[in-house]
Biopython code that builds the backbone (N, CA, C, O; Angstrom):
import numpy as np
from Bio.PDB.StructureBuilder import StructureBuilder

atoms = [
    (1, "UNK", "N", (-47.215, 2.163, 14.476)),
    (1, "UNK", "CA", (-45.976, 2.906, 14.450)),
    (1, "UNK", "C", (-45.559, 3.192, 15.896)),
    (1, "UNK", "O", (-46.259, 3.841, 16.672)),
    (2, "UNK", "N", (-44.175, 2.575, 16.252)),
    (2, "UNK", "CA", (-43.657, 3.241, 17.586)),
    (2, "UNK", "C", (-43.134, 4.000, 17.413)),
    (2, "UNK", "O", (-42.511, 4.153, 16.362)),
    (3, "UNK", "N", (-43.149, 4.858, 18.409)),
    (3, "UNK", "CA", (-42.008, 6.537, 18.481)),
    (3, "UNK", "C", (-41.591, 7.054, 19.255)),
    (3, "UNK", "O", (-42.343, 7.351, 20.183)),
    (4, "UNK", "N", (-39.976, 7.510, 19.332)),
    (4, "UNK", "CA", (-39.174, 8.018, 20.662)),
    (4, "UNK", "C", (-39.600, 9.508, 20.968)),
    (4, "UNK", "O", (-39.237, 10.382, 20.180)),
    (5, "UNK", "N", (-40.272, 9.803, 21.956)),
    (5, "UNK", "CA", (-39.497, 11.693, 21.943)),
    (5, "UNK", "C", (-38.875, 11.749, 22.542)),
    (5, "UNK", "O", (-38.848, 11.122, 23.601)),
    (6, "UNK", "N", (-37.790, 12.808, 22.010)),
    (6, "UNK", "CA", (-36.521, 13.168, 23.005)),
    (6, "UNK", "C", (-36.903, 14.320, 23.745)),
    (6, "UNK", "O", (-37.663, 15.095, 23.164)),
    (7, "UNK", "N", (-36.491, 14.642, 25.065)),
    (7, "UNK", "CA", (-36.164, 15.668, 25.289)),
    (7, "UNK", "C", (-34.887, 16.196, 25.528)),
    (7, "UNK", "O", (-33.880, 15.580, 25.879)),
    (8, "UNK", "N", (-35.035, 17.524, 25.281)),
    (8, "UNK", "CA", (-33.343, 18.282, 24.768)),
    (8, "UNK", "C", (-33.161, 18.174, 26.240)),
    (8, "UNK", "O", (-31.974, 17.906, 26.422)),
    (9, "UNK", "N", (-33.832, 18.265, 27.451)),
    (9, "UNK", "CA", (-33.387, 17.855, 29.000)),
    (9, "UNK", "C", (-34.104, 17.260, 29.474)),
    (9, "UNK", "O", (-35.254, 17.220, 29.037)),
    (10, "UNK", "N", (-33.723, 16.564, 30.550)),
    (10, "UNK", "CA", (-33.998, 15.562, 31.649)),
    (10, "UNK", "C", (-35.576, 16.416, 32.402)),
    (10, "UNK", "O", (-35.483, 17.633, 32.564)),
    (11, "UNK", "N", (-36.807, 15.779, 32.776)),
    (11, "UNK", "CA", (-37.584, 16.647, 32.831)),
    (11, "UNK", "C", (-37.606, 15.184, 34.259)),
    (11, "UNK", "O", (-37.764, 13.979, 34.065)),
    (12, "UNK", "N", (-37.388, 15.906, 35.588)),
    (12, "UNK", "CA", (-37.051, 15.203, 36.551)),
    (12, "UNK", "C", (-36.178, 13.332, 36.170)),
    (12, "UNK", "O", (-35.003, 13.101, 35.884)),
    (13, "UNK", "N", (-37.084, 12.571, 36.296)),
    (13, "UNK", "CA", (-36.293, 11.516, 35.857)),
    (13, "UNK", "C", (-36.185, 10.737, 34.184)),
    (13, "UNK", "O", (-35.621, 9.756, 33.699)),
    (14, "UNK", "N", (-36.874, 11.577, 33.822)),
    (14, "UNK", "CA", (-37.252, 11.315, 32.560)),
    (14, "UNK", "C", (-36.666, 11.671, 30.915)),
    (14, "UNK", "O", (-36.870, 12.885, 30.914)),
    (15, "UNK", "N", (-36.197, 11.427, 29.823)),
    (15, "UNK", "CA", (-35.260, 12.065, 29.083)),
    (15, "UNK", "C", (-36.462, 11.546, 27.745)),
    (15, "UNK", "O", (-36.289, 12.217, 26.727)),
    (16, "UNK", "N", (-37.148, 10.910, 27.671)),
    (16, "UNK", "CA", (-37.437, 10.187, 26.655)),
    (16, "UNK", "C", (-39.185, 9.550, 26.979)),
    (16, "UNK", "O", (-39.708, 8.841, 27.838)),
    (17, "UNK", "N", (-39.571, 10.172, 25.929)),
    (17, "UNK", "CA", (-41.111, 9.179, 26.058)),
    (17, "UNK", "C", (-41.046, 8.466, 25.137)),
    (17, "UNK", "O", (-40.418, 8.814, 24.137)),
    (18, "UNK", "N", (-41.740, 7.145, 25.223)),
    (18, "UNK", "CA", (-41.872, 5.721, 23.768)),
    (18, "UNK", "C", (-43.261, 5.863, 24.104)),
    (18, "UNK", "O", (-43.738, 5.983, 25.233)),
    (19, "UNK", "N", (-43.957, 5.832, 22.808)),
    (19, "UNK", "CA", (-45.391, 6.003, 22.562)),
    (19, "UNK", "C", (-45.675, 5.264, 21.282)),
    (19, "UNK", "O", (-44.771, 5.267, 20.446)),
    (20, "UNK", "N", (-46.705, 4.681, 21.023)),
    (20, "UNK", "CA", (-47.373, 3.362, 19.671)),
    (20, "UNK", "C", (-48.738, 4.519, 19.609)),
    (20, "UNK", "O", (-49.404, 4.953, 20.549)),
    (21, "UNK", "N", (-48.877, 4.875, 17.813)),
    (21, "UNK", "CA", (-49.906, 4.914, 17.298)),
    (21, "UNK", "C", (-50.314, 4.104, 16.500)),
    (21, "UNK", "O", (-49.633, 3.092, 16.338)),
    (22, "UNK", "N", (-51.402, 4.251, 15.831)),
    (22, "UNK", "CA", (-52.253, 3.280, 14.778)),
    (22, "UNK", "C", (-51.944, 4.154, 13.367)),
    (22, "UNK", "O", (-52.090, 3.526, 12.319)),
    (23, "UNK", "N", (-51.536, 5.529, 13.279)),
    (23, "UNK", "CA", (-51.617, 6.489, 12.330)),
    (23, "UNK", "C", (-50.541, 5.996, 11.579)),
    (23, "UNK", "O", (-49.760, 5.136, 11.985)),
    (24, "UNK", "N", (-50.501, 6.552, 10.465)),
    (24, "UNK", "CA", (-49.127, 6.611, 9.597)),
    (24, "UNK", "C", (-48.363, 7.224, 9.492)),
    (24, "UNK", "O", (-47.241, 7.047, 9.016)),
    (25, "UNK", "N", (-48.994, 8.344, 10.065)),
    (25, "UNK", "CA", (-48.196, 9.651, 10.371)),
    (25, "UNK", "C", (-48.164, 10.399, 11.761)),
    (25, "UNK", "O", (-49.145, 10.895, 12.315)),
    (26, "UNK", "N", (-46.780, 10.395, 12.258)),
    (26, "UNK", "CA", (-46.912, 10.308, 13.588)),
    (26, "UNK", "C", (-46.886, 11.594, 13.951)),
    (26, "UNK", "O", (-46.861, 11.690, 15.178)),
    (27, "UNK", "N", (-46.879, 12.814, 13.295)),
    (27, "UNK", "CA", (-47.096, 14.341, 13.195)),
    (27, "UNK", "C", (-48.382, 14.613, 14.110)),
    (27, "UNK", "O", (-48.354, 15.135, 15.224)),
    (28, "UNK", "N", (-49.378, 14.213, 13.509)),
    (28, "UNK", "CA", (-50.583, 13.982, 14.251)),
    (28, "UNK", "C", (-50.749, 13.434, 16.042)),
    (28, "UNK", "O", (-51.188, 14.071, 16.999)),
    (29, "UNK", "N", (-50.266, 12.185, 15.983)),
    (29, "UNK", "CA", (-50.328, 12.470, 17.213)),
    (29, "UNK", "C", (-48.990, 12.970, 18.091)),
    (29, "UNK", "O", (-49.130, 12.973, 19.314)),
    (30, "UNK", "N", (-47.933, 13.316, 17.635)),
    (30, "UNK", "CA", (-47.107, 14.069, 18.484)),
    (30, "UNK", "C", (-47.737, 15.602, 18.818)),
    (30, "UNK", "O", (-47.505, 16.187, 19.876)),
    (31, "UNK", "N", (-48.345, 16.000, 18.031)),
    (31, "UNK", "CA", (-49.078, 17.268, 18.296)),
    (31, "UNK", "C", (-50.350, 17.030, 18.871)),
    (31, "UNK", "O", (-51.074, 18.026, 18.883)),
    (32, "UNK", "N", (-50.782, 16.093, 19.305)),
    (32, "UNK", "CA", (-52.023, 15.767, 19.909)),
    (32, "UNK", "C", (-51.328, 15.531, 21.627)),
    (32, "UNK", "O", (-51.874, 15.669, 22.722)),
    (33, "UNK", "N", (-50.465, 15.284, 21.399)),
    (33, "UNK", "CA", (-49.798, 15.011, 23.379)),
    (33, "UNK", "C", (-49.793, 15.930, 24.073)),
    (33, "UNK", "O", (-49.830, 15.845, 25.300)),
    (34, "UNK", "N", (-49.729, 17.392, 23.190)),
    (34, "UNK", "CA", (-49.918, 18.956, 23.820)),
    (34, "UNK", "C", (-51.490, 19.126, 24.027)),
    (34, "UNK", "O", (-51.441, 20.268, 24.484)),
    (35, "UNK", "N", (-52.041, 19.001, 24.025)),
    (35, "UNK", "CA", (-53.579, 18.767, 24.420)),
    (35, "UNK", "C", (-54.067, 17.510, 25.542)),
    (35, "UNK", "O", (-53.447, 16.502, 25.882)),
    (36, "UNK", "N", (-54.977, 17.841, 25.821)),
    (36, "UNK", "CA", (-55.117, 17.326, 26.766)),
    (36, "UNK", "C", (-55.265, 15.792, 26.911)),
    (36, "UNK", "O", (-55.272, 15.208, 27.994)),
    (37, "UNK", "N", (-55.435, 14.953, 25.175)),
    (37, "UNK", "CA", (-55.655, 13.906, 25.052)),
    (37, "UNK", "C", (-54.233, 13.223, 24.869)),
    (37, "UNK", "O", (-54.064, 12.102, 24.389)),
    (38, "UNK", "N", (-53.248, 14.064, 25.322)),
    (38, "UNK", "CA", (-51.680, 13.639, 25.071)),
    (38, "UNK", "C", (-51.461, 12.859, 26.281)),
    (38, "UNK", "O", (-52.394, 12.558, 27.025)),
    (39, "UNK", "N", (-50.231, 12.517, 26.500)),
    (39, "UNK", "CA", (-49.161, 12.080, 27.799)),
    (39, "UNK", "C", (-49.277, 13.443, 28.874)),
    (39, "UNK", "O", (-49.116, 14.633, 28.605)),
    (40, "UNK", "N", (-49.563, 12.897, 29.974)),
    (40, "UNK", "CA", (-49.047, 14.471, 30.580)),
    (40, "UNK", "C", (-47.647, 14.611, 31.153)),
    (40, "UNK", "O", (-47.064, 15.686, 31.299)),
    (41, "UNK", "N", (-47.065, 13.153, 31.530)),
    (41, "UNK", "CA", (-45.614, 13.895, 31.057)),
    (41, "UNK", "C", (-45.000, 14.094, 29.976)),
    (41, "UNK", "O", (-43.827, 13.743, 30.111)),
    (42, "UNK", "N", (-45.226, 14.504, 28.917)),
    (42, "UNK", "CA", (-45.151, 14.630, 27.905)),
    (42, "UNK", "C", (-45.631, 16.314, 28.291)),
    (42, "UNK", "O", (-44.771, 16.932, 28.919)),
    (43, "UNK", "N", (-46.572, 16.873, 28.052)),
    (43, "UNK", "CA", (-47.456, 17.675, 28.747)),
    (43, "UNK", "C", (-46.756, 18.563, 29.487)),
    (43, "UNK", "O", (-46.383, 19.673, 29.109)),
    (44, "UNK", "N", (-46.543, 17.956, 30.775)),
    (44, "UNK", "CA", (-45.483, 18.797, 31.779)),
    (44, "UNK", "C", (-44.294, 19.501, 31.556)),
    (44, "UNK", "O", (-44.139, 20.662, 31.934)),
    (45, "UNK", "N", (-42.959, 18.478, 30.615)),
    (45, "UNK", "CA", (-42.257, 18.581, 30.109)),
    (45, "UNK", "C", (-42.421, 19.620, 29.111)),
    (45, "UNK", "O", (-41.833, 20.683, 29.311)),
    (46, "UNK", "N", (-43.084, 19.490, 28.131)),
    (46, "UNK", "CA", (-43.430, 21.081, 27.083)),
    (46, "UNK", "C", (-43.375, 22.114, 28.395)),
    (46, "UNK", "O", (-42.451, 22.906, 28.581)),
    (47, "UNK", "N", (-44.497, 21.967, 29.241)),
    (47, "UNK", "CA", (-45.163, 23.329, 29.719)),
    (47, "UNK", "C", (-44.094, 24.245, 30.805)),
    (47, "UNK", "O", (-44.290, 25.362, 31.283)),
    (48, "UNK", "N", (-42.822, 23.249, 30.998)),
    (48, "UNK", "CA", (-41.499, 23.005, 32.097)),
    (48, "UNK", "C", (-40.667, 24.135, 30.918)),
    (48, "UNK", "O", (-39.747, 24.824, 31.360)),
    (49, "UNK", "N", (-41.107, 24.265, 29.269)),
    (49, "UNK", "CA", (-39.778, 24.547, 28.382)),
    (49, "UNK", "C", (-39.035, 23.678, 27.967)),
    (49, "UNK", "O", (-37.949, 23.975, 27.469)),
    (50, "UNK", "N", (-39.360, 22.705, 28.055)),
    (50, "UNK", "CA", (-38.299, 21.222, 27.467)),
    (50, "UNK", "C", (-38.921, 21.262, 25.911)),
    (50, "UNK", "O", (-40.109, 21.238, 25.591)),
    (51, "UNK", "N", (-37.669, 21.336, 24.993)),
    (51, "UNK", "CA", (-37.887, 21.318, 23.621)),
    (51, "UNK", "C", (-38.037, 20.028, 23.337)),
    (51, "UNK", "O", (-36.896, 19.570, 23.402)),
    (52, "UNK", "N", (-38.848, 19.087, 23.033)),
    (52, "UNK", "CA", (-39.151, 17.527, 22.460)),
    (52, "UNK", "C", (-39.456, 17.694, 21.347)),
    (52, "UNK", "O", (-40.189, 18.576, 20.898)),
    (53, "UNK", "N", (-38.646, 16.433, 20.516)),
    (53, "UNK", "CA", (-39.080, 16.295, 19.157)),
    (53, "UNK", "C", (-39.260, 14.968, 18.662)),
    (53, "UNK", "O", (-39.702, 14.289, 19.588)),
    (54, "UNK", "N", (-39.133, 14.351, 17.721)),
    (54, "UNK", "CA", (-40.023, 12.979, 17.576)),
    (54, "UNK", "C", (-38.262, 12.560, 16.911)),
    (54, "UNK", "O", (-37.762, 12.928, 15.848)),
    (55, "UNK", "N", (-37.696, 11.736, 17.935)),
    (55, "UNK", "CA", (-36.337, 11.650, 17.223)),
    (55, "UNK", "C", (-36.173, 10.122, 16.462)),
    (55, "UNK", "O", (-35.165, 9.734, 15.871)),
    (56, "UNK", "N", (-37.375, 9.413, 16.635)),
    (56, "UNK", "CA", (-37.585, 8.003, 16.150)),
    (56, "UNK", "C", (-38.572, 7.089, 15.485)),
    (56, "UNK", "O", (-39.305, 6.516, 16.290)),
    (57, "UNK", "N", (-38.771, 6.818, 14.274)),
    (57, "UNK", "CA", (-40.359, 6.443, 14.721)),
    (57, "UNK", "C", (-39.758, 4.712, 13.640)),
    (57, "UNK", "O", (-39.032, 4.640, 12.647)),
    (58, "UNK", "N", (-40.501, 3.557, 14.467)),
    (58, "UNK", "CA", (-40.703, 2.233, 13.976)),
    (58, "UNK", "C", (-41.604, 1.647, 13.572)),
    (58, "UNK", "O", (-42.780, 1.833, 13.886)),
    (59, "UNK", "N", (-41.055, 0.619, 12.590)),
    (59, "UNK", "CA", (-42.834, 0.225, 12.041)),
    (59, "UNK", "C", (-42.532, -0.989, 13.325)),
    (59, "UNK", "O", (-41.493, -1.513, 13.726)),
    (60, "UNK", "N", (-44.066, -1.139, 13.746)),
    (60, "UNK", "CA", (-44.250, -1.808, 15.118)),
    (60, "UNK", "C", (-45.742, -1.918, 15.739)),
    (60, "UNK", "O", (-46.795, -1.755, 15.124)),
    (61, "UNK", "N", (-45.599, -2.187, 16.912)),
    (61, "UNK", "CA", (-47.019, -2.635, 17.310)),
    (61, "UNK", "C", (-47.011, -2.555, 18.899)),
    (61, "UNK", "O", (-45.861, -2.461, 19.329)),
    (62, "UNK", "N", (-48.104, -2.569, 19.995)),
    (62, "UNK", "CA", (-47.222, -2.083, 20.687)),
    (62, "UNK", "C", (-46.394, -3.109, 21.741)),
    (62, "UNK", "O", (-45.997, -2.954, 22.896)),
    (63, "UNK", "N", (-46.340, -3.983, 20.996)),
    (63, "UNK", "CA", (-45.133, -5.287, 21.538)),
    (63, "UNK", "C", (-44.146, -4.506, 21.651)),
    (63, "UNK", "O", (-43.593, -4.408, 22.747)),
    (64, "UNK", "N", (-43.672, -3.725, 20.479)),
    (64, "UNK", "CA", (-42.240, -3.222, 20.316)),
    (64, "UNK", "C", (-42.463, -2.025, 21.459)),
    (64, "UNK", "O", (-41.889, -1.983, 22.547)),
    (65, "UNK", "N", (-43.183, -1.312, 21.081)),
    (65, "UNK", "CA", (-43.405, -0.164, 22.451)),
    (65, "UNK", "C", (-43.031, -0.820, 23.893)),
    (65, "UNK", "O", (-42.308, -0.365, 24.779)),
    (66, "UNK", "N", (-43.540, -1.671, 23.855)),
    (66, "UNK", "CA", (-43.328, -2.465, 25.611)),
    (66, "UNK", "C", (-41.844, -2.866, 25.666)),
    (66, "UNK", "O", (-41.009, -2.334, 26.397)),
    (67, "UNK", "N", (-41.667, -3.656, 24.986)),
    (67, "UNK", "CA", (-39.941, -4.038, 25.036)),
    (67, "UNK", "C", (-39.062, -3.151, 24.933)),
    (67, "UNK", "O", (-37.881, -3.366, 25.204)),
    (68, "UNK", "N", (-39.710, -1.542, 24.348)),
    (68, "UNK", "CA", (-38.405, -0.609, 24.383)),
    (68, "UNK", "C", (-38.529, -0.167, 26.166)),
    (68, "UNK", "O", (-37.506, 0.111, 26.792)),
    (69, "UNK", "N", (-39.669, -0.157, 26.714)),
    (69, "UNK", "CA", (-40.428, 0.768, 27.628)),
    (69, "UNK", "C", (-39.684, -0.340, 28.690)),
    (69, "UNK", "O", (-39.217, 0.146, 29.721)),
    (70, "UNK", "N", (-39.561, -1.739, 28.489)),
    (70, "UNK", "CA", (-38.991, -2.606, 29.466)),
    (70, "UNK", "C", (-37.398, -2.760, 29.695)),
    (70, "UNK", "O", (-36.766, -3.447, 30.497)),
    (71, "UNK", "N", (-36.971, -1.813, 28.632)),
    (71, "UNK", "CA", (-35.467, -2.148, 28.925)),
    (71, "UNK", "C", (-34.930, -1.005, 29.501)),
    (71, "UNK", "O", (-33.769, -0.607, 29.400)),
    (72, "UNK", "N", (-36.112, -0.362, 30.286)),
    (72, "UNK", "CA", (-35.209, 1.356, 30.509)),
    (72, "UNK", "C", (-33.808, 1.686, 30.222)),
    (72, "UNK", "O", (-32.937, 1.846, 31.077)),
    (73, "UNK", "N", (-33.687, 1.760, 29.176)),
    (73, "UNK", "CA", (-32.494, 2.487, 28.338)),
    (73, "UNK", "C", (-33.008, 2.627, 26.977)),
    (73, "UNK", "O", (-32.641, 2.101, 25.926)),
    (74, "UNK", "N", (-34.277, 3.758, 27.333)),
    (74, "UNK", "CA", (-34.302, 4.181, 25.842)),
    (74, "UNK", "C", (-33.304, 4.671, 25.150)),
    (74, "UNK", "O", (-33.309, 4.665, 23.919)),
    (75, "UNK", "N", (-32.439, 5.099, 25.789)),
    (75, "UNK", "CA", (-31.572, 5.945, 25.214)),
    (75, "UNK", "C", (-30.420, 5.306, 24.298)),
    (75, "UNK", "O", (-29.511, 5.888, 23.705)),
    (76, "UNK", "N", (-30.669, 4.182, 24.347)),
    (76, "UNK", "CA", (-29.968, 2.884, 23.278)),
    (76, "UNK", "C", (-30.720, 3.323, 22.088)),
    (76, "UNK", "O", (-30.144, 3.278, 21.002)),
    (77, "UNK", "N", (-31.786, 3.690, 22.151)),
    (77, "UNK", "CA", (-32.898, 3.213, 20.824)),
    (77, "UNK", "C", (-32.513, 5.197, 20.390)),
    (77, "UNK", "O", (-32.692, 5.602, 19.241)),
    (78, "UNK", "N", (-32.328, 5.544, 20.802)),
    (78, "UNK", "CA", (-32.832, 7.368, 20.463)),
    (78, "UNK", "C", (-30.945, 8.042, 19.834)),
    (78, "UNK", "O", (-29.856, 8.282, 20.354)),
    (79, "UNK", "N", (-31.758, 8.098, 18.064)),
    (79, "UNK", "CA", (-30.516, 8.412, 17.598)),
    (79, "UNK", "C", (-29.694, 9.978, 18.529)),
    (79, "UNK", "O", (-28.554, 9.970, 18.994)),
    (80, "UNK", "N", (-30.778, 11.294, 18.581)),
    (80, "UNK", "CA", (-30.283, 12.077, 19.484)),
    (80, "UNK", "C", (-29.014, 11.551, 20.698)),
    (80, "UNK", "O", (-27.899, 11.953, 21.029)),
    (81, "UNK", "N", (-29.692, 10.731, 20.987)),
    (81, "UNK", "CA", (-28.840, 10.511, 22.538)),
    (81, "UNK", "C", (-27.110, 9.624, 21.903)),
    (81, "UNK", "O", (-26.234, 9.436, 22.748)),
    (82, "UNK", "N", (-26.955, 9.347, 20.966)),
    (82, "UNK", "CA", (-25.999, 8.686, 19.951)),
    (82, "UNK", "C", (-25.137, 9.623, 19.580)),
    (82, "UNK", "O", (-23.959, 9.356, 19.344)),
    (83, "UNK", "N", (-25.762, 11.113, 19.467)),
    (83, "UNK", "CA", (-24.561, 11.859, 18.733)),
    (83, "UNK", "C", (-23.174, 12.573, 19.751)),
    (83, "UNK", "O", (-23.284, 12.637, 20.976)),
    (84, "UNK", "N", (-22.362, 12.892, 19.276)),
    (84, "UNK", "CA", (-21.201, 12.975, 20.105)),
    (84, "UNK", "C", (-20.694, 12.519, 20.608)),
    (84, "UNK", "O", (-19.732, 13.052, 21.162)),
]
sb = StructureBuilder()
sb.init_structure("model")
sb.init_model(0)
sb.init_chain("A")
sb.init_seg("    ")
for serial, (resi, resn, name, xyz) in enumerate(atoms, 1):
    if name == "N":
        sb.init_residue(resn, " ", resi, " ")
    sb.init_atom(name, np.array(xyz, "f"), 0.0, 1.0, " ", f" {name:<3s}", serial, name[0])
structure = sb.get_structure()
């Protein structure tokens, strides 16, 4: 499973993490990134006050993770960043 988090702000250059689990449920490890076995920008961003939430998740592998991660414009892929 691939998955976007958004953040509700820009946490220096950053708006968006793309992350691939093996789980089915990506609850689990989005709440595992706040610990220490997470992203630490991911990490930083929480600990900064940046509200992130899991605004995407694909069935995928992490081919798809890389090709989103290679086109820097997640923000194509992240329904959040779409509205308005």
């Amino acid at each position: 499973m691939v998955y976007i988090l958004h953040f509700d702000k820009p946490f220096h250059h950053a708006r968006h993490y793309v992350g691939y689990t093996g789980r089915a449920d990506v609850k689990e490890r989005f709440e595992e990134h706040f610990t220490p076995k997470g992203n630490p920008l991911v990490r930083a961003a929480h600990k900064a006050g940046i509200k992130i939430i899991v605004a995407r998740t694909m069935k995928g592998d992490r081919s798809l993770e890389r090709q989103i991660k290679d086109t820097h414009n997640t923000s194509r892929f992240c329904p959040c960043c779409k509205k308005g």
